[in-house]
N, C-alpha and C positions, 0 to 999 in steps of 0.2 A: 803422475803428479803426487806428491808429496803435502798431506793437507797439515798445515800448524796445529796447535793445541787448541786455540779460541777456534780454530774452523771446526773443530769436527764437534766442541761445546755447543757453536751457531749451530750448527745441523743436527744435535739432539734436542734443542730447542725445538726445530723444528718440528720434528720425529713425533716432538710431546703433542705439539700442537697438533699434526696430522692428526693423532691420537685420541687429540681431543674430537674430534669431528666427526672419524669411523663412529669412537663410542655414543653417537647418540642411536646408530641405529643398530650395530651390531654388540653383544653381549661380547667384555671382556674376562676369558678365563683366566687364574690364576691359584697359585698353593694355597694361600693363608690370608686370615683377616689383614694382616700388617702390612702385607701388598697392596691390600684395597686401600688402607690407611695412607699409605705411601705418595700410590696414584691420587687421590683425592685432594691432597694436600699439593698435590701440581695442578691440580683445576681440573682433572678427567671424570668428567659426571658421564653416571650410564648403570646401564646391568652389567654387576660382577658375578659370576662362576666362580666360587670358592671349591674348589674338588677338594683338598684337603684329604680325606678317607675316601670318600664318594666312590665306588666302582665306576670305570670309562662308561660301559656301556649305558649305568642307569643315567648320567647327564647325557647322553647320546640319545636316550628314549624321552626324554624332559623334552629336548631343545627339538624333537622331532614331535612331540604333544604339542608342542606352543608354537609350528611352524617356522622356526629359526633355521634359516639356510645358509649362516654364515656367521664363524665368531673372529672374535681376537685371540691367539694364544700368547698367553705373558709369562710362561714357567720360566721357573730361574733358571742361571747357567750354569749350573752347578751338575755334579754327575746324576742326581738324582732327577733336578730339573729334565736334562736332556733328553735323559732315560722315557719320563712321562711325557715330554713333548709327542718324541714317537708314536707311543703307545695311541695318545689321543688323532695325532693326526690320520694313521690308520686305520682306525675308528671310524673315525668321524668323516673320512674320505671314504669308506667302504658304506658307511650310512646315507652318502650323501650329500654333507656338511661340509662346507667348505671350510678351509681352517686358512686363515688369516695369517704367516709367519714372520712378513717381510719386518712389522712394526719391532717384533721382538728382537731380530737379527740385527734391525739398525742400530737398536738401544746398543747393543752388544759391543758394535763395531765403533759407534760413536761414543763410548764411554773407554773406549781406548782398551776393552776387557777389565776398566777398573770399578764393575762391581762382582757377584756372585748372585747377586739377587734382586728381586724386583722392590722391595721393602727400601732397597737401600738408595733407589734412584731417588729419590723427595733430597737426601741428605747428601748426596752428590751433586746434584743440582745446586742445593741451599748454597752448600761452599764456595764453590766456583760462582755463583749468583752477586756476591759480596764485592768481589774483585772492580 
């Protein structure tokens, strides 16, 4: 089945909202402040992972100091995105930590691949929101 344009809008909506929910109790990772900024301006209140420079492993030994068994991962889709998805999810799954991917894949799918990044979802949203 073949979903229209407003269907797979409704179903990032959703996605958002799911998102909204996880993040109260699991910490969401992410590249840069403008991602936080992004998410927040959709309503996603929580703990953000900024890794940004940060080495995998030291947020690996944080979120295993502070008892965290399970995050959000929100890297962008971009090649570099991808590249550190990996990196973290092997990590973070050989430490223990479970890594959350399903939320990020859906953004993906349901934004029809029309962003590159997580920063840009607030203003993807915004536009289509007007209609």
């Amino acid at each position: 089945m073949v979903m229209r344009r407003d269907e797979y809008f409704e179903r990032l909506l959703e996605v958002i909202e799911e998102l909204k929910i996880e993040a109260e109790e699991k910490p969401i990772i992410v590249e840069g402040k403008r991602d936080v900024e992004s998410l927040e301006k959709l309503g996603v209140e929580g703990t953000f992972i900024v890794i940004a420079k940060t080495p995998i492993y030291l947020i690996a030994d944080e979120l295993i100091r502070k008892g965290i068994k399970e995050v959000i991962l929100l890297t962008d889709f971009d090649r570099r995105g991808r590249m550190l998805a990996k990196a973290i999810i092997e990590e973070f799954r050989y430490r223990g930590i479970k890594v959350n991917t399903k939320i990020r894949q859906e953004i993906f799918i349901y934004t029809n691949s029309g962003i590159r990044d997580i920063e840009s979802l607030f203003s993807y949203v915004n536009k289509r929101s007007l209609f």
